[in-house]
N, C-alpha and C positions, 0 to 999 in steps of 0.2 A: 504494500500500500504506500502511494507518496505521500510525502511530510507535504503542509504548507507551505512550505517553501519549495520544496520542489516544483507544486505547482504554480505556484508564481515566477521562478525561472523560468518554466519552460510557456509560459504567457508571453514572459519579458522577448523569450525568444521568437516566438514570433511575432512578437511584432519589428522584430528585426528583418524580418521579411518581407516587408510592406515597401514598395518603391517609396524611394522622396518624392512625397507631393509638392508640385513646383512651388515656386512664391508667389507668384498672379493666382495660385487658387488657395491661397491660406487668406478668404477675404469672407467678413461679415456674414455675407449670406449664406455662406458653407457650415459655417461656427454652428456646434449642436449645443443646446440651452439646456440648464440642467445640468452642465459637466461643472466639478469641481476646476478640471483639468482643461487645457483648451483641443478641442476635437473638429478636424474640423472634415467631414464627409460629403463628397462629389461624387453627385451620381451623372451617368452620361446612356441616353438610350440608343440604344440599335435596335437596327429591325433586321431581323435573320429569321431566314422562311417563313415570312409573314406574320413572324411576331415580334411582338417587342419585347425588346432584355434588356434588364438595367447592369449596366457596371459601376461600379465603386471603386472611388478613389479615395484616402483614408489618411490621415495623420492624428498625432498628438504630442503635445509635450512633455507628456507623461509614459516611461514603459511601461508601465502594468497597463495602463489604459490603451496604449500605442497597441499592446498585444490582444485588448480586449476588443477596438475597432476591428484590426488584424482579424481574427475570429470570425465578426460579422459579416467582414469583405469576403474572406474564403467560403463559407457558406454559401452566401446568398450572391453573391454578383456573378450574372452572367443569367439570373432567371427573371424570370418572367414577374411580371408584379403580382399577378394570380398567385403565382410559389411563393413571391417571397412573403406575401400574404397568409398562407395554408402554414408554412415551418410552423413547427411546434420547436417554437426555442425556447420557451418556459419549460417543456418536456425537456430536450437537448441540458439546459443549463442543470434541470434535477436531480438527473443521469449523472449528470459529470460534478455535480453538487460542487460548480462552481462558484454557487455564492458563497457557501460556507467560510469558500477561503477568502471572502473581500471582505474590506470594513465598509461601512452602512454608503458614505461618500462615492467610494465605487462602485458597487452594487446601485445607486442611485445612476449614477451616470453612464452603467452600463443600459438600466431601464432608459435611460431619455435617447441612449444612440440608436436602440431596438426601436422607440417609439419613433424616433426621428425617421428612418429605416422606412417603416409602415407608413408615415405622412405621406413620404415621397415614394413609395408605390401604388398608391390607395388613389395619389392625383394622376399618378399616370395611368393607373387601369380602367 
């Protein structure tokens, strides 16, 4: 079983993963509200075989949060705003009893990225 801390390394880790989101897109409107931390998540739609799919672009100035964006990006970008709708990430996160390991602050600001997430597939479907 992993310690807390191992599972926050390996969060930290990916969000090591995450390309540098440029600096023309660390602006306002990207910024997700709610974060302790500043977050700031770009979504960009394509249409591929007649559907639409949203991608996700993702930073933070915070690793554990950097890895928790991280997270959402590799999930859900690249699907449809119907999926990214349907995920049971409440499920996902129970499973993996990722909150356990956050303090209230993060866990907060992980619900407002989810929620933010959901805004902007909810306007585009």
């Amino acid at each position: 079983m992993e310690t807390k801390e191992e599972r926050l390394k390996l969060i930290v880790e990916l969000g090591r993963e995450l390309p540098e989101l440029p600096e023309e897109l660390r602006r306002d409107e990207f910024k997700v509200q709610g974060c302790q931390s500043q977050v700031w998540l770009v979504p960009k739609i394509v249409e591929e075989e007649g559907a639409k799919r949203i991608l996700f672009q993702a930073d933070s100035d915070a690793h554990i949060v950097k890895g928790l964006v991280g997270i959402l990006v590799m999930l859900l970008s690249g699907k449809t705003p119907q999926e990214i709708l349907d995920f049971d990430l409440r499920g996902l996160f129970d499973r993996l009893k990722l909150e356990k390991h956050l303090v209230p602050a993060r866990s907060n600001g992980l619900h407002s990225m989810v929620r933010r997430i959901h805004e902007i597939a909810a306007t585009i479907a």
